[in-house]
C-alpha positions in Angstrom: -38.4 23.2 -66.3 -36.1 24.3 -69.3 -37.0 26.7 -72.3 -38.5 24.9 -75.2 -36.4 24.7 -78.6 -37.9 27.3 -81.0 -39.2 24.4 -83.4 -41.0 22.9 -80.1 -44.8 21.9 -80.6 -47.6 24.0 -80.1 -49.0 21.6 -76.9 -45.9 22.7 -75.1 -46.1 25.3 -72.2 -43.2 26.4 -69.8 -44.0 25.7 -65.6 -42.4 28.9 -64.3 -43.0 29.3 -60.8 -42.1 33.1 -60.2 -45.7 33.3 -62.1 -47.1 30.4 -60.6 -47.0 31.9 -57.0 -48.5 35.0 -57.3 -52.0 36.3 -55.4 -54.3 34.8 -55.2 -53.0 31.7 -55.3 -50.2 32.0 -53.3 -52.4 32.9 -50.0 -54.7 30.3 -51.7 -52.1 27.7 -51.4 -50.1 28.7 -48.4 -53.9 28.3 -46.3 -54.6 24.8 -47.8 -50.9 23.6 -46.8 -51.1 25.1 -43.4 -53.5 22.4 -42.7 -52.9 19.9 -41.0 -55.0 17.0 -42.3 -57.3 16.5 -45.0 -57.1 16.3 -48.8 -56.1 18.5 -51.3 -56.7 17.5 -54.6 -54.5 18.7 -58.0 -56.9 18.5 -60.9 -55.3 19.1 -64.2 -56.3 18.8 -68.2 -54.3 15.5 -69.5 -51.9 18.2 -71.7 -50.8 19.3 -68.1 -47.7 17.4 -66.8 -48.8 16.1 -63.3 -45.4 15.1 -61.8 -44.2 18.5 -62.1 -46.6 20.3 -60.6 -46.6 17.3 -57.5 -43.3 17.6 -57.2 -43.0 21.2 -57.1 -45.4 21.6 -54.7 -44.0 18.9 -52.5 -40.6 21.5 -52.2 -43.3 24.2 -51.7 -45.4 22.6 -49.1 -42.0 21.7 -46.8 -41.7 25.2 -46.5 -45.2 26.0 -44.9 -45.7 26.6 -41.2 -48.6 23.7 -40.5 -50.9 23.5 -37.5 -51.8 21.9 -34.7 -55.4 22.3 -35.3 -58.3 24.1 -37.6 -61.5 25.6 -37.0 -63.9 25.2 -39.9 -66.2 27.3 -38.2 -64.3 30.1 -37.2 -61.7 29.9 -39.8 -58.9 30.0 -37.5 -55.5 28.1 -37.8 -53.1 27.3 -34.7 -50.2 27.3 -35.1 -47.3 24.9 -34.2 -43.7 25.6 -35.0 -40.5 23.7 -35.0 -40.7 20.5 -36.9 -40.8 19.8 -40.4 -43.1 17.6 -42.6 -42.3 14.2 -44.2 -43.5 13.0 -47.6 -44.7 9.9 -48.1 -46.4 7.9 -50.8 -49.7 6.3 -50.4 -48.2 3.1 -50.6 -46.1 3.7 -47.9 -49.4 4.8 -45.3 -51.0 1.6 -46.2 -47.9 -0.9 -45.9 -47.6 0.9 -42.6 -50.9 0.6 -41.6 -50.5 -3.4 -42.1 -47.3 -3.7 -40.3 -49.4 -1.8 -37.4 -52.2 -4.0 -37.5 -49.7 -7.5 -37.2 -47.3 -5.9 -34.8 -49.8 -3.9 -32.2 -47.9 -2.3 -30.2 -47.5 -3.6 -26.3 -49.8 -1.9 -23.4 -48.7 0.3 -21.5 -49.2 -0.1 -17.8 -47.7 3.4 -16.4 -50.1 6.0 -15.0 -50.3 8.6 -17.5 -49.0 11.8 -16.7 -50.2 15.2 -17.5 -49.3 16.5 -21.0 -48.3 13.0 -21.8 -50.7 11.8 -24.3 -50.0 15.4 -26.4 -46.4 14.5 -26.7 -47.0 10.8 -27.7 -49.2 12.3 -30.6 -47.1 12.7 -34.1 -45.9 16.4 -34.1 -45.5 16.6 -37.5 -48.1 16.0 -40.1 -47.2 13.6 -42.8 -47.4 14.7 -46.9 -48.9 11.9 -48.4 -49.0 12.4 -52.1 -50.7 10.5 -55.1 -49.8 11.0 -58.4 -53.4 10.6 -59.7 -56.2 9.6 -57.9 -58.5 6.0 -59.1 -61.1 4.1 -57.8 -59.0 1.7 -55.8 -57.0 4.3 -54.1 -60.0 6.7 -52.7 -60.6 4.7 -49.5 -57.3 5.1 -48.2 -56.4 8.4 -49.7 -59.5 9.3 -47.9 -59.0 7.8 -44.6 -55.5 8.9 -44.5 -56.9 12.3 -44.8 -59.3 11.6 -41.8 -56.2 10.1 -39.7 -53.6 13.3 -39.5 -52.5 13.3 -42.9 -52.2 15.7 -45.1 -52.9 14.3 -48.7 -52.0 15.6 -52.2 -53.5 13.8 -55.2 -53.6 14.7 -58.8 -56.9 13.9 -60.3 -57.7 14.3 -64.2 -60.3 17.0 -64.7 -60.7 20.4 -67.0 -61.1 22.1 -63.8 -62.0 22.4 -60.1 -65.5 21.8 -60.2 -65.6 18.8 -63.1 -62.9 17.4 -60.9 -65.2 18.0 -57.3 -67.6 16.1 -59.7 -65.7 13.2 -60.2 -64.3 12.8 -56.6 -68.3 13.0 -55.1 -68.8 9.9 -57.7 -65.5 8.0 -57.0 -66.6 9.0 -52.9 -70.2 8.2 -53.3 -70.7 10.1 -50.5 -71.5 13.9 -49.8 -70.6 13.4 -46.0 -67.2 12.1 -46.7 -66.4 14.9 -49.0 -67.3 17.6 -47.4 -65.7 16.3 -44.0 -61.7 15.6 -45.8 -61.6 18.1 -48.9 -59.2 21.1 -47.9 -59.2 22.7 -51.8 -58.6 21.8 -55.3 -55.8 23.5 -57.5 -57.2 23.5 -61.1 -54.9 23.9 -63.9 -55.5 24.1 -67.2 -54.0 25.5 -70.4 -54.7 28.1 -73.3 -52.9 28.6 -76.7 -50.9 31.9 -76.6 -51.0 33.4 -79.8 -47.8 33.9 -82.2 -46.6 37.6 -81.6 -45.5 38.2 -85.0 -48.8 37.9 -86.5 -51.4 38.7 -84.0 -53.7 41.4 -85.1 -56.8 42.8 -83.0 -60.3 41.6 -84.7 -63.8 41.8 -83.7 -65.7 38.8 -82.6 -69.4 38.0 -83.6 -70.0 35.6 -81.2 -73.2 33.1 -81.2 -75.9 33.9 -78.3 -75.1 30.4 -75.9 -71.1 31.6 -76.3 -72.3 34.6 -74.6 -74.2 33.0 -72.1 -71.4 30.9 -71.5 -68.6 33.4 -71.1 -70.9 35.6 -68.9 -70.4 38.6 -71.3 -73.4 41.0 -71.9 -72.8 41.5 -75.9 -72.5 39.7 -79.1 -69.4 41.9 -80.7 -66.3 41.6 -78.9 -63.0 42.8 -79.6 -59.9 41.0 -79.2 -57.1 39.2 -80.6 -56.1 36.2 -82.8 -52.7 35.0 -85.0 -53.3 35.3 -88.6 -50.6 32.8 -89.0 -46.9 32.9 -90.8 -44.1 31.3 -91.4 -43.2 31.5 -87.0 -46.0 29.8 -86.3 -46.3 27.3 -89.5 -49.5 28.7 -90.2 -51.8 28.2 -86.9 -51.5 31.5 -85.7 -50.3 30.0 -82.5 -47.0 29.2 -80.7 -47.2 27.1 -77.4 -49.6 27.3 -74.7 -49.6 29.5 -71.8 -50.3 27.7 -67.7 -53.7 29.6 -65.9 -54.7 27.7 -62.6 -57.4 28.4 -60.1 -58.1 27.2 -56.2 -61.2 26.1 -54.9 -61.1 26.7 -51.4 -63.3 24.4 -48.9 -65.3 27.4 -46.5 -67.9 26.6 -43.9 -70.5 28.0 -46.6 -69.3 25.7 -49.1 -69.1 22.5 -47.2 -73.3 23.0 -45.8 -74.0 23.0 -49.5 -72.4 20.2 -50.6 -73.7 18.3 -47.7 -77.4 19.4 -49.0 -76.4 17.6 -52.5 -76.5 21.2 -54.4 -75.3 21.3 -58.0 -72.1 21.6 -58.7 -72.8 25.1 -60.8 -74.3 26.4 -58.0 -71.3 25.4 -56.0 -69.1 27.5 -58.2 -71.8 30.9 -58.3 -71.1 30.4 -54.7 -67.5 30.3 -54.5 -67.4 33.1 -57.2 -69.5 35.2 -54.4 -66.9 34.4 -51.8 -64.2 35.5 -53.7 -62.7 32.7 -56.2 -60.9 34.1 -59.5 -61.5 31.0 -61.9 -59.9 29.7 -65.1 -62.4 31.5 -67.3 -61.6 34.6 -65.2 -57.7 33.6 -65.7 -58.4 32.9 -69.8 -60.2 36.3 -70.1 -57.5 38.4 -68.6 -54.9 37.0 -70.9 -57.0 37.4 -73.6 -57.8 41.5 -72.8 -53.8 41.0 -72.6 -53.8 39.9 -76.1 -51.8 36.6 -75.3 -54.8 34.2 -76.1 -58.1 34.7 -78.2 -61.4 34.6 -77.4 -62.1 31.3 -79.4 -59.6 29.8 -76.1 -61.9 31.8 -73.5 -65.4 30.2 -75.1 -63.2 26.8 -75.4 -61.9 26.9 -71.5 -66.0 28.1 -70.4 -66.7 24.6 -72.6 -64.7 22.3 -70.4 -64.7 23.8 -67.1 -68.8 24.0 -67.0 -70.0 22.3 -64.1 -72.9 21.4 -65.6 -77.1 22.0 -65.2 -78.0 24.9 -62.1 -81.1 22.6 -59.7 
């Protein structure tokens, strides 16, 4: 993705993937592609360009080593080398699936030998990806998922768990869920603040911001753009990428099977190690790139919700 002009927008943000892949998402996203079948779902705010991330991680996933199998209890991959992934469309599984269903293939009448069913199975799993996931489409994205494919959809959501939230209603089933969902990549964006007026403030910040950014006082310092001629006045220039992964584990998938809230699902994930876009908009605030009136505003969007 090329360098915005210097007279670009303030909505505009630069894709760079030297800083895309770096831990923890890069383990985060090499574990999720080493799978080989489920669903892995791209959630992103509507600012965020879809296709580019898809498509990037398209290039990125033909590069993983995938596996012949996966224990969700155990958490061990197998793996099988040699032959590389094909990326399909949606479209293209279901067409395919038709064709299969008029043209059934003939009987075979041979005594099978040993070893032969494992070579008649596809080697390779398939990339299936869907540029953004809707009603019509969850059926078969999810049975694809179920059937040895691996599939990549873009879904429209603040964050991970707003976007779990809206796949569980589209599903309308816990079971399902639980059973194809490999991860979620949650992207997001914050306005970085225009370096040639940003000064370090203090923040007096209302008690429920508090609560809501998990902090422990009212008086914070940090940083803001006072605004200039650079930045016509806003005290910001552009927006700045931050992403997090929501990684399916054994733990997780019992508790969305007993129907627990979504918030609870995250204090969970937290506890097993996530880093999450609020953790992502804090650091680059203490970095003095964005202020904390971005941090309260990405806690706003990326709350799950009520604890039960």
């Amino acid at each position: 993705m090329s360098l915005p002009p210097d007279d670009s927008g303030s909505d505009y943000y630069v894709f760079e993937p030297e800083r895309f892949l770096v831990p923890p998402i890069e383990g985060f996203l090499r574990r999720i592609f080493g799978a080989r079948w489920g669903l892995i779902l791209v959630s992103a705010a509507k600012r965020v360009n879809l296709r580019t991330i898809l498509d990037f991680l398209a290039n990125f996933s033909l590069q993983q080593v995938y596996y012949t199998s996966f224990s969700a209890e155990q958490g061990d991959f197998y793996e099988l080398e040699g032959e590389r992934r094909k990326v399909r469309t949606i479209e293209d599984v279901i067409d395919e699936a038709r064709d299969a269903a008029a043209n059934p293939p003939e009987p075979i009448d041979e005594e099978p030998t040993e070893g032969l069913t494992t070579e008649r199975l596809p080697r390779t799993p398939d990339l299936v990806f869907i540029p953004e996931l809707e009603n019509d489409i969850v059926p078969s994205a999810v049975e694809s998922a179920m059937t040895g494919h691996l599939v990549v959809s873009g879904i429209r959501a603040e964050g991970s768990f707003p976007a779990l939230g809206s796949f569980l209603d589209l599903l309308g089933s816990e079971h399902l869920a639980a059973a194809s969902l490999m991860g979620i990549l949650g992207l997001n964006t914050v306005e970085r603040i225009c370096e040639h007026c940003r000064v370090r403030v203090e923040y007096e910040l209302e008690d429920d911001d508090v609560a809501l950014i998990g902090g422990q006082k009212r008086t914070l310092t940090g940083y803001k753009g006072m605004g200039c001629e650079s930045c016509n006045g806003t005290g910001y220039k552009g927006r700045i990428l931050i992403h997090e992964g929501f990684e399916m584990m054994p733990e997780i998938r019992s508790a969305i099977l007993k129907g627990t809230a979504l918030r609870n699902l995250r204090i969970l994930a937290k506890r097993k190690g996530m880093t999450t876009l609020l953790d992502a908009a804090w650091a680059l605030s203490e970095a003095g790139e964005t202020s904390l009136d971005e941090v309260i505003r990405i806690a706003e969007v990326t709350d799950p919700g009520a604890e039960m």
